[in-house]
FIMIDO-107240 format. One record per atom (N, C-alpha, C): residue number from 1; atom name; x, y, z negated. Coordinates in steps of 0.1 Angstrom, whole numbers, plus 5000, padded with zeros to 4 digits. Example, Ala and Ser with C-alpha at 12.3 -4.5 7.8 and 13.67 -1.06 7.14 Angstrom:
2
> 1|N|5132|4943|4922
> 1|CA|5123|4955|4922
> 1|C|5132|4967|4922
> 2|N|5128|4978|4929
> 2|CA|5137|4989|4929
> 2|C|5129|5000|4921
This chain:
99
> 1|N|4510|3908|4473
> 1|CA|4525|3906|4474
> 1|C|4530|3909|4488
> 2|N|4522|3905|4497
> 2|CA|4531|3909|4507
> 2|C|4531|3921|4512
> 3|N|4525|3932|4509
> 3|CA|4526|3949|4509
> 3|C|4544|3949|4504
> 4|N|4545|3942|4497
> 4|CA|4557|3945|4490
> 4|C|4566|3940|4496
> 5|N|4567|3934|4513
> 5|CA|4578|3931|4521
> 5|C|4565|3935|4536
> 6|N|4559|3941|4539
> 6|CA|4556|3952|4555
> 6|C|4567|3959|4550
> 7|N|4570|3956|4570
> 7|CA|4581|3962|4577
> 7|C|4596|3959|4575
> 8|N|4599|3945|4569
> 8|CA|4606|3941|4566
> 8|C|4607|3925|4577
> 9|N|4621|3927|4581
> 9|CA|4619|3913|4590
> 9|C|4620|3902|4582
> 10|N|4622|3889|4589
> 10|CA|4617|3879|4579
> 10|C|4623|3864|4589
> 11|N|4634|3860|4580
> 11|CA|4640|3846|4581
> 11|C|4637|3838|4581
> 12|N|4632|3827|4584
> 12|CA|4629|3818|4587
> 12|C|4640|3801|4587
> 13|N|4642|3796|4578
> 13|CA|4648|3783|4579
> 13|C|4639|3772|4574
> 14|N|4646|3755|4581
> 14|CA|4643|3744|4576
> 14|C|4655|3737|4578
> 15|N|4653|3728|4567
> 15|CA|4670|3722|4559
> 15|C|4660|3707|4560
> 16|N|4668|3696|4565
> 16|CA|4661|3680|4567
> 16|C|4661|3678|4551
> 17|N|4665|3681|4542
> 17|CA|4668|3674|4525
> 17|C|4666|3695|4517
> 18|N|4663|3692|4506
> 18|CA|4656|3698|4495
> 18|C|4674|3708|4488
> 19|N|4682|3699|4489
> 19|CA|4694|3703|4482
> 19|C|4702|3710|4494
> 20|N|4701|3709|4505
> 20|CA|4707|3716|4516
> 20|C|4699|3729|4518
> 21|N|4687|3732|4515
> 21|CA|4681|3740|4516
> 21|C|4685|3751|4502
> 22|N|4689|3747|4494
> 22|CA|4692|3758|4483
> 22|C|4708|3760|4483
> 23|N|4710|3752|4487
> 23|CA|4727|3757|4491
> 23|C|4726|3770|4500
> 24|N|4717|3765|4511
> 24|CA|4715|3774|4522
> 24|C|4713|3790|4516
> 25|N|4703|3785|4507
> 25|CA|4693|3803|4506
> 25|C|4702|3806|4494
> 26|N|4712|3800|4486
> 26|CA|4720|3807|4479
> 26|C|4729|3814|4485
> 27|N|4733|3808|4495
> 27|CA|4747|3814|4506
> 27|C|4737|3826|4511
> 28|N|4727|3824|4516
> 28|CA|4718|3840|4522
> 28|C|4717|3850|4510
> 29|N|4713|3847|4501
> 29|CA|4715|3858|4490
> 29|C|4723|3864|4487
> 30|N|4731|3858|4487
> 30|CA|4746|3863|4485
> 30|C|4752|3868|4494
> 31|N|4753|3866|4506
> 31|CA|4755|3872|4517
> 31|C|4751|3890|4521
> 32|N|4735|3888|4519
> 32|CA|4734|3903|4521
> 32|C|4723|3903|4512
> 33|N|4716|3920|4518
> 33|CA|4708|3926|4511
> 33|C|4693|3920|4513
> 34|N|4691|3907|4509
> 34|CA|4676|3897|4515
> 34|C|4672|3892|4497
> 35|N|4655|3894|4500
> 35|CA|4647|3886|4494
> 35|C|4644|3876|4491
> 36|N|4645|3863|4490
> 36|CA|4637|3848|4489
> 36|C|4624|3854|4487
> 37|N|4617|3849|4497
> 37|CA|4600|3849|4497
> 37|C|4597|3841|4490
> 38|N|4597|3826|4499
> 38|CA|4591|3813|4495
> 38|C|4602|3799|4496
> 39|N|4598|3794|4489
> 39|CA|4607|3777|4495
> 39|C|4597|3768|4493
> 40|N|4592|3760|4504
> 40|CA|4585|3752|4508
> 40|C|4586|3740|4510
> 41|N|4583|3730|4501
> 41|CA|4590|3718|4503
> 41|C|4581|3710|4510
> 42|N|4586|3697|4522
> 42|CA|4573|3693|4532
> 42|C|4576|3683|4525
> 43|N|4558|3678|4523
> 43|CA|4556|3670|4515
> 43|C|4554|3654|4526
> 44|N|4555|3657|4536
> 44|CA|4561|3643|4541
> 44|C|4575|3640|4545
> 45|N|4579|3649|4542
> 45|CA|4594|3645|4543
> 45|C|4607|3651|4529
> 46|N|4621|3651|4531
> 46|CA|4628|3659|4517
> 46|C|4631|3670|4523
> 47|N|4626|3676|4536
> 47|CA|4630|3689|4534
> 47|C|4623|3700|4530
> 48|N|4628|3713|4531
> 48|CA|4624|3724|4528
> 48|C|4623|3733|4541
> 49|N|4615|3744|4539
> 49|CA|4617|3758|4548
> 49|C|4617|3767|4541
> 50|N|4626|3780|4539
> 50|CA|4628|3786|4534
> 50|C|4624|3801|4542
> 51|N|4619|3815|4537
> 51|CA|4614|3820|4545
> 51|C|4622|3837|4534
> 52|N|4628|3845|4539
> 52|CA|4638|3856|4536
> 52|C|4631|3867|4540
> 53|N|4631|3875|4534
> 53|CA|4628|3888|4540
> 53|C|4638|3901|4538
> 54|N|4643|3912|4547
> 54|CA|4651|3923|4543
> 54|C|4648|3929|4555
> 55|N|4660|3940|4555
> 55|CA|4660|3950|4567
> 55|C|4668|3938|4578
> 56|N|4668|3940|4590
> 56|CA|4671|3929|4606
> 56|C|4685|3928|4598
> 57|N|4692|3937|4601
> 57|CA|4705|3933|4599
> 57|C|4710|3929|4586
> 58|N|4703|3925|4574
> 58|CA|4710|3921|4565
> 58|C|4702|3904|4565
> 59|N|4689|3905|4571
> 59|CA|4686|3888|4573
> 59|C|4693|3879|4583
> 60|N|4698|3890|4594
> 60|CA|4706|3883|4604
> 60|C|4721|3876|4596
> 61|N|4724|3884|4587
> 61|CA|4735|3880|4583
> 61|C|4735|3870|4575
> 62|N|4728|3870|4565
> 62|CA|4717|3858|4556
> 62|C|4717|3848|4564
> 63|N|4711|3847|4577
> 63|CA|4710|3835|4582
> 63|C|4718|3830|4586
> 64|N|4729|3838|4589
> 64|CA|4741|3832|4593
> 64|C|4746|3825|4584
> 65|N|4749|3830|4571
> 65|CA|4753|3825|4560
> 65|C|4746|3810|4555
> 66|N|4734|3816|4557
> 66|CA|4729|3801|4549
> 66|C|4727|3789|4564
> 67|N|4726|3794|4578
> 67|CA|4729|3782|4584
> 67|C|4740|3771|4582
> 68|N|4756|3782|4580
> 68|CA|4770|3778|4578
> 68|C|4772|3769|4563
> 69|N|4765|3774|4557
> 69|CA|4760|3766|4543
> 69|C|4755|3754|4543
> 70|N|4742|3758|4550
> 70|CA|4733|3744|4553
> 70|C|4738|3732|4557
> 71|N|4745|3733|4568
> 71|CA|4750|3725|4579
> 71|C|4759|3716|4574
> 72|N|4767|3720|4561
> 72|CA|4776|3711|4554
> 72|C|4769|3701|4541
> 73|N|4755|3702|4539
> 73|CA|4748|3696|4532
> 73|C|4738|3686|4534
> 74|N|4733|3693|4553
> 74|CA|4725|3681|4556
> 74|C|4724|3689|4570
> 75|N|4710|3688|4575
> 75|CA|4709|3692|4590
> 75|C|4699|3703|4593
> 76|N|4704|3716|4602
> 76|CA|4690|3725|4603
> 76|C|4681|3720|4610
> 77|N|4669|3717|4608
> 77|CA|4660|3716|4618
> 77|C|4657|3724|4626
> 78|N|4654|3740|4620
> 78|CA|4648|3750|4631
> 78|C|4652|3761|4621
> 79|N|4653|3773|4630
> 79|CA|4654|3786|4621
> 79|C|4653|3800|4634
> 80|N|4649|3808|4625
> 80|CA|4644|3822|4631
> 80|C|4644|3834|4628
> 81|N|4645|3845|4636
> 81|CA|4644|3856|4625
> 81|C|4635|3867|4634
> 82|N|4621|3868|4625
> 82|CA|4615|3877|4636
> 82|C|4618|3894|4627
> 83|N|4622|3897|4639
> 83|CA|4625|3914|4635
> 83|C|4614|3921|4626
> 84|N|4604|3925|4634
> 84|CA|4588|3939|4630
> 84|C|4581|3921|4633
> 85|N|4579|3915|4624
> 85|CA|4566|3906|4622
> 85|C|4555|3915|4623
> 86|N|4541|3911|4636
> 86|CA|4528|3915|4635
> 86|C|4520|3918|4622
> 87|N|4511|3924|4620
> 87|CA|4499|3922|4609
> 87|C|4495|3908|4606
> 88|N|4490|3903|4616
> 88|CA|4485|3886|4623
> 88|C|4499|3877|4612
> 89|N|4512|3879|4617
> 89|CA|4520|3871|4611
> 89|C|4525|3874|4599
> 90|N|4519|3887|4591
> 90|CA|4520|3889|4576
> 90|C|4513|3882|4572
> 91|N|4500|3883|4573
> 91|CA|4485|3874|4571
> 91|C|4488|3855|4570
> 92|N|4493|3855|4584
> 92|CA|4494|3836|4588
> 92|C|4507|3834|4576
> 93|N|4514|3841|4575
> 93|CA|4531|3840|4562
> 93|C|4526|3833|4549
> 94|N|4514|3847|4548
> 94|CA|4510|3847|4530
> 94|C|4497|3839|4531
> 95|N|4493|3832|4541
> 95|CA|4484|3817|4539
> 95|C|4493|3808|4534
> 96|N|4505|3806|4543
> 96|CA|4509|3795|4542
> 96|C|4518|3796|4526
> 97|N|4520|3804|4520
> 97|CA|4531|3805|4510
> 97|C|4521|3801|4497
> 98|N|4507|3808|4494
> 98|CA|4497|3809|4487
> 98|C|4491|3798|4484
> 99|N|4490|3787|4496
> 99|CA|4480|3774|4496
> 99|C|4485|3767|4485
């Protein structure tokens, strides 16, 4: 699966609660032209991380969207958007999504 997003940058959110995190990556979907990879729920806590993939400029806009979303549901903890993700960071992505 993940041949099927190389070369594709890749978003990166975490929402403190589970329900702010789908508000969020609803509002990114909708927003632009992005993927939902994964949604990650931490099992010591109720939040989520949620992790996007598309071309830069339609994840940048995604994230904007789903931050502006998020923010009215609960709190971001952290968020990112790496442009050309390494080999190394395709690899470390699809550990963590797979486990």
């Amino acid at each position: 699966m993940a041949d099927n997003y190389k070369g594709l940058a890749i978003g990166i959110f975490e929402m403190d609660n589970l329900c702010a995190a789908y508000v969020a990556l609803d509002a990114a979907a909708k927003a632009a032209d992005v993927r939902i990879q994964s949604v990650e729920r931490n099992r010591l806590k109720s939040g989520a991380c949620v992790k996007m993939r598309g071309r830069i400029s339609d994840v940048k806009a995604a994230m904007e969207a789903a931050i502006s979303a998020g923010e009215k549901h609960g709190t971001v903890v952290s968020h990112h958007v790496i442009a050309a993700p390494a080999d190394d960071t395709e690899l470390a992505m699809s550990m963590t999504i797979y486990k």
